[in-house]
FIDO-960994 format. One line per 3 residues: number of its first residue (from 0); their letters; for each residue x negated, y, z negated of C-alpha. Coordinates in steps of 0.1 Angstrom, whole numbers, plus 5000, padded with zeros to 4 digits. Each point is the difference from the previous one (the first is absolute). Example, Ala and Ser with C-alpha at 12.3 -4.5 7.8 and 13.67 -1.06 7.14 Angstrom:
<nodes>
0> AS> 4877,4955,4922; 4986,5034,5007
</nodes>
This chain:
<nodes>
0> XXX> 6465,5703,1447; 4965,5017,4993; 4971,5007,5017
3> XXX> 4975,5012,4981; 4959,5013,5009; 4982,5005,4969
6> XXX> 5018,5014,4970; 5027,5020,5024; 5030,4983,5015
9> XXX> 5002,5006,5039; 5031,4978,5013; 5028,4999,4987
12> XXX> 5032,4979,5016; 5034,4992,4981; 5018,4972,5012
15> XXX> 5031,4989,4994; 5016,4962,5002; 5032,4998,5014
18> XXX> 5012,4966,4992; 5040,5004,5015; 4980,5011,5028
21> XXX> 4972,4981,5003; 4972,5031,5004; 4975,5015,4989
24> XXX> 4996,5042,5003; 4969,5015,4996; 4998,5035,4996
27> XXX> 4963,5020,4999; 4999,5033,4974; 4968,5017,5013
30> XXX> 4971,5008,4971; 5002,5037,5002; 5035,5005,4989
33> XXX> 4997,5021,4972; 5023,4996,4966; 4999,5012,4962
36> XXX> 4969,5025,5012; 4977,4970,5017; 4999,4978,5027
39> XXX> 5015,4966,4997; 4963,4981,5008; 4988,5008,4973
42> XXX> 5026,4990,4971; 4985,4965,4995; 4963,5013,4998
45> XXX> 5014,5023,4971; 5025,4984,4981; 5004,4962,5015
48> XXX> 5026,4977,5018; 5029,5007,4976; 5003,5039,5001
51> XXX> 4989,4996,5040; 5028,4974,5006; 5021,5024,4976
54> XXX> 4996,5024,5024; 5006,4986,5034; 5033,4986,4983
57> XXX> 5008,5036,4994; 4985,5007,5037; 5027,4978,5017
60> XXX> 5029,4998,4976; 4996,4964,4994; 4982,4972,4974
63> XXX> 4969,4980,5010; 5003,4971,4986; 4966,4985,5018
66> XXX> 4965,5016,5010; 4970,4986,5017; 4968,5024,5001
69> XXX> 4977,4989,5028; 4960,5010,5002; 4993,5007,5037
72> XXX> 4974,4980,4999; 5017,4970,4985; 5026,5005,5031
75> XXX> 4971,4992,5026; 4994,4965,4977; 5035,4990,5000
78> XXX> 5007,5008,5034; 4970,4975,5005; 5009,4977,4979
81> XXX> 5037,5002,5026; 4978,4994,5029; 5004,5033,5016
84> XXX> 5033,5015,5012; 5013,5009,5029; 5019,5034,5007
87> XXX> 5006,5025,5030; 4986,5037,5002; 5028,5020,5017
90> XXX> 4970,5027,5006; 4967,5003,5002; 4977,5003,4966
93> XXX> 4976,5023,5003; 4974,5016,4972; 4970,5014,5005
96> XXX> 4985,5004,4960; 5011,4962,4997; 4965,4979,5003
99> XXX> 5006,4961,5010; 4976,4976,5010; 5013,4967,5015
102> XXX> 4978,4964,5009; 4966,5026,4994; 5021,5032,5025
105> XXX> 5004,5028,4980; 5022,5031,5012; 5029,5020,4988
108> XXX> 5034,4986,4997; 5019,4997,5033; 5033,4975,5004
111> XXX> 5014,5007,5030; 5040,4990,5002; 5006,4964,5005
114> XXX> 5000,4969,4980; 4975,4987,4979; 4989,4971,4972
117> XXX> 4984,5021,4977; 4975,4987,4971; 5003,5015,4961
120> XXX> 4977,5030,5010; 5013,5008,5032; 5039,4999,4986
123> XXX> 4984,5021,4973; 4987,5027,5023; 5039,5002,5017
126> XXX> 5012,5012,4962; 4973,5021,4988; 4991,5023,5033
129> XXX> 5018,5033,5002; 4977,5032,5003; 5009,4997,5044
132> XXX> 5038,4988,4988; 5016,5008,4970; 5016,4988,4968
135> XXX> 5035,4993,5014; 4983,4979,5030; 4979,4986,4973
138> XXX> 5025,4987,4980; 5021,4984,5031; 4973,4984,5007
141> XXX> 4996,4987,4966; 5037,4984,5004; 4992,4982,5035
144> XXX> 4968,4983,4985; 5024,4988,4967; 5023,4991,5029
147> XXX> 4975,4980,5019; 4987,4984,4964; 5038,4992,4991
150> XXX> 5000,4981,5039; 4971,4980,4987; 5006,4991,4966
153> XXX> 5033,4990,5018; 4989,4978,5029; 4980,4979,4973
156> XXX> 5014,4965,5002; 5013,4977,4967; 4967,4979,5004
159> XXX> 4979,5035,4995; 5015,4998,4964; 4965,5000,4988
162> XXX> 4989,5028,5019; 5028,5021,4993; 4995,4994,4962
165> XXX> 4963,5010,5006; 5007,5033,5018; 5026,5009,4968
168> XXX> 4980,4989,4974; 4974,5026,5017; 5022,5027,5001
171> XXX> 5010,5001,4964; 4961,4997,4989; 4990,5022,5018
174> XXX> 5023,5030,4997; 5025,5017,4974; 5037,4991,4994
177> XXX> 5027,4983,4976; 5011,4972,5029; 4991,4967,4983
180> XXX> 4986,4966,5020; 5034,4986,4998; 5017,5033,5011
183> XXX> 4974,5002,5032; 5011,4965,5009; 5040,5008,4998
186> XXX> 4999,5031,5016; 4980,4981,5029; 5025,4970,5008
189> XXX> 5030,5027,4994; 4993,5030,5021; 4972,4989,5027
192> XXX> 5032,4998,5026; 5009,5036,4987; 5004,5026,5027
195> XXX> 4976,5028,4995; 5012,5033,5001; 4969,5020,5005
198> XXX> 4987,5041,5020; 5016,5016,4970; 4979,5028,4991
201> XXX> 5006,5028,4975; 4985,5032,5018; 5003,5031,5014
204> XXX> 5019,4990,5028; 5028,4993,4977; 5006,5010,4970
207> XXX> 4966,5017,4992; 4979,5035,5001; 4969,5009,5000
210> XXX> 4990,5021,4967; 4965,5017,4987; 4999,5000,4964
213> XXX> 4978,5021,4982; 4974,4984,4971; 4977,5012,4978
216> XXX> 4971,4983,5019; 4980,5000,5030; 5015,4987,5031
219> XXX> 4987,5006,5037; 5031,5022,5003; 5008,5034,4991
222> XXX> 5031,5024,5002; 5011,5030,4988; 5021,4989,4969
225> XXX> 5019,5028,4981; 5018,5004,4970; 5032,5009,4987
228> XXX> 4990,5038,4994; 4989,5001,5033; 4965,4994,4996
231> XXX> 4979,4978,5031; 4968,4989,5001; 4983,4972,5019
234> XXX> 5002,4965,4983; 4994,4960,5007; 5030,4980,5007
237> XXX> 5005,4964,5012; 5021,4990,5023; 5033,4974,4990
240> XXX> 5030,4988,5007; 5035,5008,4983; 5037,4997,5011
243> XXX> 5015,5025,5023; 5021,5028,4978; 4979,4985,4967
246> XXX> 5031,4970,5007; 4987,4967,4985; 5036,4990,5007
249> XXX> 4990,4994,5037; 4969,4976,4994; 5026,4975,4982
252> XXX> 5025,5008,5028; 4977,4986,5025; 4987,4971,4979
255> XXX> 5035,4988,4999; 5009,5008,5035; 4966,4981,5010
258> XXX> 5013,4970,4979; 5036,5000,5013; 4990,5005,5039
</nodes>
């Protein structure tokens, strides 16, 4: 599951469908995680959804069978179109370079913890802000709003048949992905009662480090790089994300242990 802003992919979630067990895992692989020489975001830009979904397959060690890419902005209609959702903030939201303006109010963003019945834009604010948070929160965040949208696709009633129709017939217009109509529709009646098994986050406090990687363009960050004569100079780097030891074995080890728990 894809989000994407402009030609770049920011979110990306793989979930799996446990039918013997009746739930639904959803694990978060953060943007800046850096394989084959580039960061994952920007696969699809280059090369499309096969060689992107290629690599995520290779990524966690399993095959993708379906993929929905999302514009952000097409979130906030469908999310609308839903009739809002509610969800709870465990802490408070703050972020000073994120503009708002709410009923003619305009400030920066500011959710302090609680509950709330957000609206498309406000629900979109929860996933995009992180410059005062961070990916990692970012993406946990990401799975509580899916979470809360799950709840309310859920709590629709048989005689909402037509509005649940409209809200998936919206969803596959409007965004990218190989689920047909008639899939949409199965995959509603069968797994709405699905447990989900969400907060699984691929990130440095796992299985990740921190790693600057230097390019052959300019970055806002230097170091000294050197070579293997011994030579150092100052050069631009930009800052990713790889496996601990350079061991991709431990991504797919905690994709499967997020899937089993």
């Amino acid at each position: 599951m894809l989000g994407q802003n402009g030609t770049n992919v920011d979110t990306i979630m793989f979930a799996n469908v446990s039918i013997d067990n009746r739930k639904i895992s959803l694990v978060s692989i953060p943007r800046d995680l850096y394989y084959q020489d580039q960061k994952i975001n920007g696969v699809y830009a280059k090369y499309g959804m096969f060689e992107f979904q290629k690599e995520i397959e290779d990524i966690v060690g399993m095959k993708i069978q379906k993929y929905i890419m999302v514009d952000m902005y097409v979130f906030a209609d469908i999310i609308d179109l839903m009739g809002g959702i509610d969800m709870t903030l465990d802490e408070d939201l703050v972020d000073p370079t994120y503009k708002t303006c709410d009923n003619g109010v305009c400030s920066t963003l500011y959710y302090p913890a609680g509950d709330y019945h957000f609206s498309g834009v406000q629900a979109l604010r929860v996933v995009r802000s992180r410059h005062t948070s961070s990916d990692y929160s970012r993406a946990a965040r990401q799975q509580l709003v899916l979470e809360a949208v799950k709840s309310k696709i859920a709590g629709l009633q048989l005689g909402d048949g037509a509005k649940v129709l409209a809200i998936i017939k919206t969803v596959l217009a409007s965004t990218q992905s190989n689920i047909t109509l008639d899939e949409a529709l199965l995959y509603y009646f069968r797994f709405q009662s699905f447990d989900l098994n969400g907060g699984n986050v691929i990130s440095s406090g796992n299985v990740l480090d921190s790693v600057q990687v230097p390019v052959d363009y300019t970055t806002n960050r230097t170091q000294e790089i050197c070579s293997e004569d011994g030579a150092c100079e100052e050069g631009f780097v930009i800052d990713t994300l790889s496996p601990r030891g350079g061991d991709w074995e431990l991504i797919k080890k905690f994709v499967r242990y997020s899937i089993e728990q």
